[in-house]
C-alpha positions in Angstrom: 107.2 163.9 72.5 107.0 166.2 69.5 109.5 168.2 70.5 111.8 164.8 71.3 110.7 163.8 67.4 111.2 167.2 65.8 114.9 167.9 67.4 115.7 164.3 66.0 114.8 164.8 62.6 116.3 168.0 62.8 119.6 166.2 63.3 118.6 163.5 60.8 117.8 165.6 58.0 121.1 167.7 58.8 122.9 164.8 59.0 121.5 163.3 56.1 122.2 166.2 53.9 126.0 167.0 54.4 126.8 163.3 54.2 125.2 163.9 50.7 127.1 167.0 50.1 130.3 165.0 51.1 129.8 161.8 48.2 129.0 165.2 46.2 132.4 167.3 46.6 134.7 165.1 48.9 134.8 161.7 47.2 136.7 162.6 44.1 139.0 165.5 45.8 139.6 163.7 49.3 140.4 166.3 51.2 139.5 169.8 51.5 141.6 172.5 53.7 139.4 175.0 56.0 141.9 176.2 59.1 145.3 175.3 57.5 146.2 171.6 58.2 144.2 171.8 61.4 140.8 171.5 60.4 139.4 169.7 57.0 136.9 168.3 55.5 137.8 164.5 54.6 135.8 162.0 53.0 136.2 158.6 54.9 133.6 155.7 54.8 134.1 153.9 58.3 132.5 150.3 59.0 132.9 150.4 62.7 131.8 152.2 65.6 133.6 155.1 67.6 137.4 156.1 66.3 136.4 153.3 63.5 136.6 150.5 65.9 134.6 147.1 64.1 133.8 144.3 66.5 131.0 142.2 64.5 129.7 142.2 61.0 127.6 144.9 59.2 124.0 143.1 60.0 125.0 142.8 63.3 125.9 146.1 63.6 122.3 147.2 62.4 120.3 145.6 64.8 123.0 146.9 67.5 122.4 150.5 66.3 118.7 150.0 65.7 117.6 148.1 68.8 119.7 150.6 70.7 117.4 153.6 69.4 114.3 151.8 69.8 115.2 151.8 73.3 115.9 155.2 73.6 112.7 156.2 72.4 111.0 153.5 74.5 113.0 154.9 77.4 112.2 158.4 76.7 108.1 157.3 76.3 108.3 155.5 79.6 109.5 158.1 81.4 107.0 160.5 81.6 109.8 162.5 82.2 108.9 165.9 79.1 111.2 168.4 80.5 113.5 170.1 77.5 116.7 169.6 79.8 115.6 165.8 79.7 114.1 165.4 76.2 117.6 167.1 74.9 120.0 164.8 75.0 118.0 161.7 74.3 116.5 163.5 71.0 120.3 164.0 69.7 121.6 160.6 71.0 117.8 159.4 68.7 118.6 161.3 66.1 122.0 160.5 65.9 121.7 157.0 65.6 119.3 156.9 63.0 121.4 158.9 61.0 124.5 156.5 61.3 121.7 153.5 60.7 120.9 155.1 57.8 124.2 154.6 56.6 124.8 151.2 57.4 121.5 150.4 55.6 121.6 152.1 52.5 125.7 152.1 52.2 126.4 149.4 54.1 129.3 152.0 56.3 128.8 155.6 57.4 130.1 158.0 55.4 132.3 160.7 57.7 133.6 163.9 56.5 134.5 166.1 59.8 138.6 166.1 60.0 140.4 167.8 63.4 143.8 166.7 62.4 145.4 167.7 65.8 148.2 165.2 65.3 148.9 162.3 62.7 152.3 160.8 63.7 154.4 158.5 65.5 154.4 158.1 69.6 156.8 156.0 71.4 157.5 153.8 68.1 153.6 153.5 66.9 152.0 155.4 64.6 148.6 157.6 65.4 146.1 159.5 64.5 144.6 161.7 67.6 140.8 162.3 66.5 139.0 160.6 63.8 137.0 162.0 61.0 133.7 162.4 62.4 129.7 163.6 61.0 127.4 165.2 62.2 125.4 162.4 63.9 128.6 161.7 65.5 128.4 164.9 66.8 125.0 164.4 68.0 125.1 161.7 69.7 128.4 163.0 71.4 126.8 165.9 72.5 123.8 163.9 74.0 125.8 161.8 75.9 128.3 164.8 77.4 124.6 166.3 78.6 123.8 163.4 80.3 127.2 163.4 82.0 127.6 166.7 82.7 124.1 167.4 83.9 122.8 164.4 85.2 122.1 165.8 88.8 119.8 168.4 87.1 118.5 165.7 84.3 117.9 163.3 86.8 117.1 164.8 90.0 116.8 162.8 93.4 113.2 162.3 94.0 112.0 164.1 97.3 111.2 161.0 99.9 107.4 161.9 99.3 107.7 161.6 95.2 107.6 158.5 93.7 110.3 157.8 90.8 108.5 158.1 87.3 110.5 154.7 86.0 110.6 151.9 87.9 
């Protein structure tokens, strides 16, 4: 479980730092240019969940975020399961979220600064915007979850018929 804690904070503290760095440069200018239009760095403050989606109020959205990480970790203790392939993904989902709760405690919205702006523009009469500005809990938590897709047979093996599961 050390490990689990130590990769978490490890995304926390990272987390934690360039949202910092983005109140610090990005909220005054807005917008700064790395790969031409393509990729920026964007200051953006987002009250919702994933592509800025809000379905209940900020409080609510607290004890969402937070009861959901508390299960993680309760999950992850439970297991028994202290394999790095396992321990992996959970610890950046973890860390992930308490990064974003972070936020939403001490902001009251989490504070986004990672711009792909593959394409801003009208389709078939509406207008869009392909890929929202993202941070690096974001990016956490996506990668834990696209582990835990990708390599669930080896993350979750079948137990032999002589094995007994560790959760039940």
């Amino acid at each position: 479980m050390k490990w689990f804690f130590s990769i978490a904070s490890i995304v926390v503290l990272l987390d934690q730092f360039t949202k910092k760095l983005a109140v610090m440069f990005l909220r005054e200018k807005g917008s700064i240019s790395l790969v031409g239009e393509w990729l920026k760095l964007t200051y953006a403050e987002n009250n919702g969940i994933a592509f800025g989606v809000e379905f209940a109020p900020p409080l609510v959205m607290i004890l969402l975020v937070g009861t959901i990480s508390l299960l993680v970790v309760f999950y992850v203790m439970k297991s028994g399961n202290r394999t790095t392939l396992f321990l992996l993904p959970f610890a950046l989902i973890f860390g992930g979220g308490v990064g974003n709760l972070i936020d939403r405690i001490t902001v009251g919205r989490v504070i986004d600064f990672i711009h792909f702006d593959l394409y801003q523009g009208v389709i078939m009469g509406s207008w869009v915007s392909l890929w929202p500005v993202f941070n690096i809990a974001d990016s956490a938590i996506t990668i834990g979850a696209c582990m835990l897709i990708l390599l669930h047979g080896r993350i979750f093996p079948e137990p032999s018929p002589t094995e007994t599961p560790h959760v039940r």
